[in-house]
TIVO-621736 format. One record per residue (C-alpha): x, y, z; residue in three letters. Coordinates in nm, 3 decimals. Layout:
# residues N
[[X, Y, Z], 'ALA']
...
//
This chain:
# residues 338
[[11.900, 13.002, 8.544], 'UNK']
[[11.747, 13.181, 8.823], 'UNK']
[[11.729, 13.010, 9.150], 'UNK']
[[11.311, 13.011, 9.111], 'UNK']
[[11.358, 12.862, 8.766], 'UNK']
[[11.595, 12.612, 8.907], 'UNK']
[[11.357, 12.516, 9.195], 'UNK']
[[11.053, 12.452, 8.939], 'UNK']
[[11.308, 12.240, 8.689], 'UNK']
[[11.372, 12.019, 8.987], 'UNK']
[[11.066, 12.004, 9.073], 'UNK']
[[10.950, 11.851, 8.764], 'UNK']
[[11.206, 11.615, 8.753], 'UNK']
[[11.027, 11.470, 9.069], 'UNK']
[[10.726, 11.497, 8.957], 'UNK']
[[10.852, 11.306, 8.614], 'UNK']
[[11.014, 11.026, 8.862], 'UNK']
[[10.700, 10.964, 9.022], 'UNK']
[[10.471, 10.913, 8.698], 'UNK']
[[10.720, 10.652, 8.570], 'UNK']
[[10.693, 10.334, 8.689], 'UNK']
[[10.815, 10.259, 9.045], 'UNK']
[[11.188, 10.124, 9.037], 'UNK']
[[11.063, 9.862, 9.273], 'UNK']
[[10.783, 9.774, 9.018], 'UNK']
[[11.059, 9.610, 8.759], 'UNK']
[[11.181, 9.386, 9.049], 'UNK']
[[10.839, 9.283, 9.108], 'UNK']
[[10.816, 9.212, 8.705], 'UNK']
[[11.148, 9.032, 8.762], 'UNK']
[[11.065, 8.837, 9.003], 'UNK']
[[10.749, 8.760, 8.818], 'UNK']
[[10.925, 8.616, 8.534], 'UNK']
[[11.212, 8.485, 8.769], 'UNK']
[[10.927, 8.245, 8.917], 'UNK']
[[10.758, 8.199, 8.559], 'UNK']
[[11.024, 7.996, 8.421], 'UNK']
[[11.241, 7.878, 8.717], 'UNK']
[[10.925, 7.817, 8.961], 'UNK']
[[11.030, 7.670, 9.296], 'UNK']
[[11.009, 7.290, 9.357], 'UNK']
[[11.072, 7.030, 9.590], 'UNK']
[[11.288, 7.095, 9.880], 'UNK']
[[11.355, 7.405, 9.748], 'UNK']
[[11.021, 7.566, 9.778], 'UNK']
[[10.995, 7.439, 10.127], 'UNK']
[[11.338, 7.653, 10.211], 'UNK']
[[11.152, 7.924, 9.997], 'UNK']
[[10.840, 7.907, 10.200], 'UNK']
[[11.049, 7.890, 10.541], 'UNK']
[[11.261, 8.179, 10.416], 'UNK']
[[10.924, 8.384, 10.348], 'UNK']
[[10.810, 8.322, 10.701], 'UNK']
[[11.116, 8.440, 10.901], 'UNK']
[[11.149, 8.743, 10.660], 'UNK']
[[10.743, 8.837, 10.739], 'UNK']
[[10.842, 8.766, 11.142], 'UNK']
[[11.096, 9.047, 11.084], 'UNK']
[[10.962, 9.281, 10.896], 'UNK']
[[10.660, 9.372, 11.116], 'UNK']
[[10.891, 9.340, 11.434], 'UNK']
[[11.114, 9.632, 11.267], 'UNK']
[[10.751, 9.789, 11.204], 'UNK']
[[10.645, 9.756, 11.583], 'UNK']
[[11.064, 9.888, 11.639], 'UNK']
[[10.972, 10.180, 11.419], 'UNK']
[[10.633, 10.345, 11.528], 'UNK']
[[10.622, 10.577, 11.790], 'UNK']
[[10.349, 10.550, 12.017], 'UNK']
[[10.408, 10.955, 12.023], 'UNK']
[[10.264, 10.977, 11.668], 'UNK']
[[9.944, 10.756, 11.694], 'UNK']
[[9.817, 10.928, 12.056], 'UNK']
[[9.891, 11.278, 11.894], 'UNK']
[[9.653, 11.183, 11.569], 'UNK']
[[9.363, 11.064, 11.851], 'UNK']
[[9.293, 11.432, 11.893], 'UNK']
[[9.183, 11.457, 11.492], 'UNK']
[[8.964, 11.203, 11.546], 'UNK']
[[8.663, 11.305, 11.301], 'UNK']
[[8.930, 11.335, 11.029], 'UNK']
[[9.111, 10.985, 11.114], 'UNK']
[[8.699, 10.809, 11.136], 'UNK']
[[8.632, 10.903, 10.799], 'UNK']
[[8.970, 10.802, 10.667], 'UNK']
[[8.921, 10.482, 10.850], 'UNK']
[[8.602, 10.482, 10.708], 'UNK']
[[8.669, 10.504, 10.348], 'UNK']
[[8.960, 10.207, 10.379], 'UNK']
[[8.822, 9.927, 10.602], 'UNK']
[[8.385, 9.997, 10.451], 'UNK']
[[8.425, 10.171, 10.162], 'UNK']
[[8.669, 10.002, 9.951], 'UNK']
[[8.562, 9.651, 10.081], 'UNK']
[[8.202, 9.762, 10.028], 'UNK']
[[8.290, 9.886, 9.658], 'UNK']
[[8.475, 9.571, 9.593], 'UNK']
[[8.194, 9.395, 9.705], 'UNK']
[[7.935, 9.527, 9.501], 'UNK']
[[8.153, 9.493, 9.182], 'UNK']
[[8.178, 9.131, 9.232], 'UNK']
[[7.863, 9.035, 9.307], 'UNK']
[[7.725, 9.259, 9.045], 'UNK']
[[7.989, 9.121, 8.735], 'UNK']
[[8.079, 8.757, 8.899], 'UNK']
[[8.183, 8.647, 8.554], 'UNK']
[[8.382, 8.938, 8.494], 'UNK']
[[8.715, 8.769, 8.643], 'UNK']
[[8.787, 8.469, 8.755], 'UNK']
[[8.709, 8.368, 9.150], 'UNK']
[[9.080, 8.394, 9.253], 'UNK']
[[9.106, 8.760, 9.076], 'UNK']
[[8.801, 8.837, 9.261], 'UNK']
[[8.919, 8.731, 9.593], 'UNK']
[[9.217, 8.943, 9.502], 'UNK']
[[8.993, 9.265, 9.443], 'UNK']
[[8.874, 9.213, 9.756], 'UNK']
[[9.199, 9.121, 9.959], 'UNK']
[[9.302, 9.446, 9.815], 'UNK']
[[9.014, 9.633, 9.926], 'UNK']
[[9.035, 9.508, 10.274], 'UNK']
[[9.418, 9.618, 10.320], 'UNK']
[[9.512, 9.894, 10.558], 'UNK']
[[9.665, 10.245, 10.390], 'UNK']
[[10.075, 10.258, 10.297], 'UNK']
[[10.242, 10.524, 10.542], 'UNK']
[[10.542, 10.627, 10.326], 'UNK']
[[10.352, 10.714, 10.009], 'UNK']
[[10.058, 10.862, 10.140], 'UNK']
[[10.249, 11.103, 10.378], 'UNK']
[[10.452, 11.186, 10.059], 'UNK']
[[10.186, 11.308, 9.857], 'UNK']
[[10.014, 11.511, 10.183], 'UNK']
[[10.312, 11.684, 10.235], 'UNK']
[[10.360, 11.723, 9.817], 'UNK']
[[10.010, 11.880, 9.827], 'UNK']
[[10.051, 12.109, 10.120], 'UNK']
[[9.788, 11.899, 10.301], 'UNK']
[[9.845, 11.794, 10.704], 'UNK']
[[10.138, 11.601, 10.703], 'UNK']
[[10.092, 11.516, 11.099], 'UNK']
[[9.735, 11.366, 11.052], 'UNK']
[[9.865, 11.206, 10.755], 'UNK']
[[10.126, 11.009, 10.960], 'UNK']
[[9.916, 10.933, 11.284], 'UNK']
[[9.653, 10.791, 11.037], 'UNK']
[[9.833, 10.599, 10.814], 'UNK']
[[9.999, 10.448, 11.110], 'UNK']
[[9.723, 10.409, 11.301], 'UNK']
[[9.558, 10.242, 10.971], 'UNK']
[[9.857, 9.964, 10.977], 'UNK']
[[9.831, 9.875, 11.336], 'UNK']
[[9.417, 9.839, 11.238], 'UNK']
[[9.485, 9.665, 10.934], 'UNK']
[[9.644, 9.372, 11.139], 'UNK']
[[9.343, 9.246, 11.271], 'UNK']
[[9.084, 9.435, 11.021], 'UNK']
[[9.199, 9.303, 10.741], 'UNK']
[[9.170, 8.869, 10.791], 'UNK']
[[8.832, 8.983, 10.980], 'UNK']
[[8.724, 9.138, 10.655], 'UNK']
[[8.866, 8.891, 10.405], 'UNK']
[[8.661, 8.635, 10.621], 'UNK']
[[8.330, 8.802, 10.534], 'UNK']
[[8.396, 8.943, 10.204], 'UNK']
[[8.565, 8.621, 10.073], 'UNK']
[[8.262, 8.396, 10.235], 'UNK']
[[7.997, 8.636, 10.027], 'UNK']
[[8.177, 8.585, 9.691], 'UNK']
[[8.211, 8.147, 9.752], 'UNK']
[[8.571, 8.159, 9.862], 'UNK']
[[8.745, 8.068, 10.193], 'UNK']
[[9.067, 8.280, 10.343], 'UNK']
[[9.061, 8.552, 10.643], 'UNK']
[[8.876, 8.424, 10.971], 'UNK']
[[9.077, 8.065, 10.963], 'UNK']
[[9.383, 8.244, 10.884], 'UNK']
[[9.373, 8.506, 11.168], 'UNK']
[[9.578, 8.267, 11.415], 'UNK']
[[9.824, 8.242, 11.136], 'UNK']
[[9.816, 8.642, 11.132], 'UNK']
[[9.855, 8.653, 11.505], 'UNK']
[[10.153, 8.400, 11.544], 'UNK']
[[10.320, 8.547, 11.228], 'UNK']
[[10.263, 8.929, 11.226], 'UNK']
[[10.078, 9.015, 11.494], 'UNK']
[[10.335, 8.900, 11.808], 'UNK']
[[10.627, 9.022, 11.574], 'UNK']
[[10.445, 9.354, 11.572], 'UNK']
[[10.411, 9.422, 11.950], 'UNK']
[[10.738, 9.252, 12.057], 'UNK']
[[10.930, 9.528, 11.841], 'UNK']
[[10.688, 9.747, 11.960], 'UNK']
[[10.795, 9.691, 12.308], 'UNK']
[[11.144, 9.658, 12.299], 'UNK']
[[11.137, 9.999, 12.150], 'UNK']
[[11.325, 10.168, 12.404], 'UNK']
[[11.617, 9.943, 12.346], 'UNK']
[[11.629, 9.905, 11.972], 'UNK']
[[11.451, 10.217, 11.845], 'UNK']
[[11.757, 10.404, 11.819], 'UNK']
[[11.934, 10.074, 11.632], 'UNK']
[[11.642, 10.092, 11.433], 'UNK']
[[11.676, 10.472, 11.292], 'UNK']
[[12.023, 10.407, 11.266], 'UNK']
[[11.999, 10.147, 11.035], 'UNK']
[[11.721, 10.268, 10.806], 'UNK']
[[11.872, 10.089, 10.501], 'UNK']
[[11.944, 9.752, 10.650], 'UNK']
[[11.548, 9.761, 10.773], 'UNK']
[[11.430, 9.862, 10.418], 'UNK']
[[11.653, 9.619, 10.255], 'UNK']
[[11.460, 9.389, 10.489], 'UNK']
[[11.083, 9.526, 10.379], 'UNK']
[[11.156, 9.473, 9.999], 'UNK']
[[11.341, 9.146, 10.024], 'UNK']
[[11.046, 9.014, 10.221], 'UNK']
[[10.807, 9.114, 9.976], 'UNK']
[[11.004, 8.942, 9.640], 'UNK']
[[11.076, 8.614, 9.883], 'UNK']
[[10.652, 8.593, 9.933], 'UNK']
[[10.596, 8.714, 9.600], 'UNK']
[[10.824, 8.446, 9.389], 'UNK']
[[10.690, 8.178, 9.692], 'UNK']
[[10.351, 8.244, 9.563], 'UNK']
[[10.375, 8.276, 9.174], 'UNK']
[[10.581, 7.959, 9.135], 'UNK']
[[10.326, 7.778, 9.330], 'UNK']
[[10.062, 7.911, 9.121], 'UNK']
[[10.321, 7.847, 8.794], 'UNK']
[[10.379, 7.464, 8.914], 'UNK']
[[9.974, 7.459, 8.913], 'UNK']
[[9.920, 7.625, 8.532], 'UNK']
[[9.849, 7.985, 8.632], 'UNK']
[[9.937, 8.131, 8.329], 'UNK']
[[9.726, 7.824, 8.094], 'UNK']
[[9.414, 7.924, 8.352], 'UNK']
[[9.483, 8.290, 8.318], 'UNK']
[[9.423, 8.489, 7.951], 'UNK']
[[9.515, 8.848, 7.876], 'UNK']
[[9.199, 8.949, 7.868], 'UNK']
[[9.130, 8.899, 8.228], 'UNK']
[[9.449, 9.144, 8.327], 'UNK']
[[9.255, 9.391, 8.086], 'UNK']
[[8.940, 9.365, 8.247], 'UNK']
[[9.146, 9.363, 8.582], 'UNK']
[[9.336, 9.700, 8.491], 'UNK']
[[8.976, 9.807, 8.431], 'UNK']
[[8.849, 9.715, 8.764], 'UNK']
[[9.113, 9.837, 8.914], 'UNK']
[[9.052, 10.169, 8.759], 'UNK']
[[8.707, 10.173, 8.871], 'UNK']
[[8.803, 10.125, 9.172], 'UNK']
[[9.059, 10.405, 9.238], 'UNK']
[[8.806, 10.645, 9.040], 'UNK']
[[8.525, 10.584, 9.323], 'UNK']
[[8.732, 10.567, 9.602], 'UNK']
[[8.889, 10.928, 9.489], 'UNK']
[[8.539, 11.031, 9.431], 'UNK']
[[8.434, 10.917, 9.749], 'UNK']
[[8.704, 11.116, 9.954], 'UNK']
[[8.734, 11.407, 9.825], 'UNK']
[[8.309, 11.464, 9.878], 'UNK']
[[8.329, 11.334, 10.233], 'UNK']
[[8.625, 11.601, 10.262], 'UNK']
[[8.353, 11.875, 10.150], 'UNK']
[[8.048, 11.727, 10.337], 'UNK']
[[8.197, 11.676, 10.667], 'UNK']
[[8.292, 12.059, 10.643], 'UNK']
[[8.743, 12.023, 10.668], 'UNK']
[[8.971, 12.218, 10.601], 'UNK']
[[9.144, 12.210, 10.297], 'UNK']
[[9.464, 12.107, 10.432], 'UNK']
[[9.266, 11.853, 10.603], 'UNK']
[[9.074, 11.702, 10.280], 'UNK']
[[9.434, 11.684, 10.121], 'UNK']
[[9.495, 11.431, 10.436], 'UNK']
[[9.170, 11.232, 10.356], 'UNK']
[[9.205, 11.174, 10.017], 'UNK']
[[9.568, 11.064, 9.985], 'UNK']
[[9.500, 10.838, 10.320], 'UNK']
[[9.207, 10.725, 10.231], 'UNK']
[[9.255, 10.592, 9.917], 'UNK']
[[9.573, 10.464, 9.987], 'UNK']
[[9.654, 10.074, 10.009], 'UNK']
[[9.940, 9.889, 10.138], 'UNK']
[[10.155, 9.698, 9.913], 'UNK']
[[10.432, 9.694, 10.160], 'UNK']
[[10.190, 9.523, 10.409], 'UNK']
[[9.978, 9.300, 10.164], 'UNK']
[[10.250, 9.120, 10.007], 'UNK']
[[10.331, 8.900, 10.346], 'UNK']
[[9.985, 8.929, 10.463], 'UNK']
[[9.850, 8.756, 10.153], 'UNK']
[[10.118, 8.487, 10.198], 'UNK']
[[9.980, 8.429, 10.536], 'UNK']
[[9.618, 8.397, 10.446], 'UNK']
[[9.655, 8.237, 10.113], 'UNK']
[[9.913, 7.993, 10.086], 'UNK']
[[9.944, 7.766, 9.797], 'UNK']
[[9.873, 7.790, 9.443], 'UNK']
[[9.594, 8.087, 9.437], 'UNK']
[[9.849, 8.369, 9.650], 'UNK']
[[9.984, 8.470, 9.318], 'UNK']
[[9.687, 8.486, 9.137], 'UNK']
[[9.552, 8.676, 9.445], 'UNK']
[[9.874, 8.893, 9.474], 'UNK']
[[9.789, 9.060, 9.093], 'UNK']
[[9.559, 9.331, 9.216], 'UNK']
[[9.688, 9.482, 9.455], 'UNK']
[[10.045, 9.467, 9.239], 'UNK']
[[9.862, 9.607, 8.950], 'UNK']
[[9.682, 9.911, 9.184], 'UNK']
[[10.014, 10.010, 9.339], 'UNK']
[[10.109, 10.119, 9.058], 'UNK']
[[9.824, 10.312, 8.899], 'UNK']
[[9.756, 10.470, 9.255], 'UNK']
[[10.105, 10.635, 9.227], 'UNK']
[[10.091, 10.751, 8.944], 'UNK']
[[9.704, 10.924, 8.980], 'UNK']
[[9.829, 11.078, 9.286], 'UNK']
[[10.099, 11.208, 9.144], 'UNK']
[[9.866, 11.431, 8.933], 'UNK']
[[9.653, 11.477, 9.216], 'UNK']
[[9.882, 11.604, 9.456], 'UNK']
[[10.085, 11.788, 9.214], 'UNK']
[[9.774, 12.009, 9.120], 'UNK']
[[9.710, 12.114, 9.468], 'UNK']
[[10.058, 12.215, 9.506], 'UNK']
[[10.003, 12.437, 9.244], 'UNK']
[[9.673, 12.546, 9.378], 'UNK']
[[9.848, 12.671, 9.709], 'UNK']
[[10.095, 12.861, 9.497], 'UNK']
[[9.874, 13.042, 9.299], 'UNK']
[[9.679, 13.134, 9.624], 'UNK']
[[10.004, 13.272, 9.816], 'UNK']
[[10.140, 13.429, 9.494], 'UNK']
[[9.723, 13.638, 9.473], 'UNK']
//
């Protein structure tokens, strides 16, 4: 096998791993069932729920440790790329998921609802979304001053958001719980942000230690939540046919925030390595970050029934940009190959 031949073999294979479902989605699943039929009680859910706390404190404190100021004052010089991007996650999406619920209130049940739009309010992931810019041939540096840029936004944008778009559709969550946000993730934040100098290079040393730390947070908030929601009858209060009609919303979703991107890519007149940048960034939400932020806002019984959208999207966003950013790889080899 030729080493061209070779190159395209393994490059299928990673194409292949990234259309299956994410590793990290069966733990999820587990953890899902874990808190299904051993749900949390007593005095153990309280040393669940302080455990979830002090694992949220630390993972945004390695976050704030982590980002280099370097990277978001670099991506202020894009700055018509990085205000539609912006634009497309904290008005689009939250005005998409808005419209769906008020227009189909009966569609889902309130909780799913609020969970659409807790999803739609969430900042953009960094990892994935620089992934499939740089898969695509797109601009990886915009890519990673936006999505990080996006985070540090979705701090404060998000509760704000969840205040007004939770208010419209009869719920509660977001503006009460933005002290919460501030104590718990906010402070963490921009002390690790600060100590920086002193702990960055600990930090990058220690890459697998601090990712152990991001997943471990995000199964301690995520059984927290489902066995509280278990201990109050989710599953009796929940039928099938509402995660069908969720996967279709979902869907919906992803479709018209795609949609959206790519034409504001064309309208606004960028270059193509710069629509590759919108699109993946734009569309783009946060698991990693709304797992602990969720716990924060929405404590008690309706987190994990909240918690299944965003859960559910992660998944099918992967696996449509996959395809996505695939094809434009194979665009930009056609074109150098002409």
């Amino acid at each position: 096998m030729g080493v061209g031949a070779r190159g395209r073999a393994c490059h299928k294979a990673v194409m292949l791993r990234r259309l299956i479902p994410d590793p990290f989605l069966t733990l999820l699943i587990a953890t899902i069932l874990l808190a299904s039929l051993l749900p949390a009680r007593g005095a153990f859910a309280v040393l669940v729920q302080w455990l979830s706390v002090l694992t949220i404190v630390l993972l945004f404190f390695f976050h704030g440790a982590r980002l280099a100021r370097e990277q978001v004052v670099a991506g202020l010089i894009h700055w018509r790329l990085h205000l539609v991007i912006f634009a497309s996650t904290f008005v689009l999406f939250p005005l998409f998921g808005l419209g769906l619920s008020l227009a189909f209130p009966g569609l889902l049940p309130r909780d799913l609802w609020i969970g659409v739009l807790f999803l739609c309010a969430l900042p953009s992931t960094v990892q994935s979304a620089i992934a499939f810019v740089s898969m695509a041939r797109g601009n990886v540096p915009a890519a990673i001053a936006s999505a990080s840029a996006s985070q540090m936004l979705g701090i404060v944008m998000t509760p704000v958001l969840m205040g007004v778009l939770a208010g419209a559709h009869g719920g509660s969550g977001g503006l009460g719980g933005i002290g919460k946000v501030a104590l718990q993730i906010l402070v963490p934040f921009v002390a690790g942000h600060l100590l920086r100098p002193w702990i960055g290079g600990w930090v990058a040393r220690n890459r697998r230690l601090v990712g152990m730390t991001d997943r471990s947070t995000i199964l301690i908030a995520v059984y927290g939540a489902f066995s509280a929601a278990v201990v109050e009858g989710l599953w009796g209060r929940l039928p099938p046919a509402s995660l069908a009609l969720l996967f279709g919303v979902n869907a919906v979703l992803l479709a018209a925030g795609l949609a959206a991107t790519w034409a504001a890519g064309r309208a606004f007149g960028f270059a193509r390595d710069d629509r590759i940048a919108i699109l993946f960034c734009g569309t783009k939400k946060s698991l990693l970050q709304g797992v602990p932020m969720a716990k924060v806002l929405f404590p008690g019984p309706a987190g994990g029934v909240i918690l299944l959208p965003i859960m559910l999207f992660h998944q099918m966003q992967l696996m449509a940009c996959a395809f996505i950013a695939r094809r434009y790889a194979q665009q930009d080899e056609a074109a150098r190959a002409a």
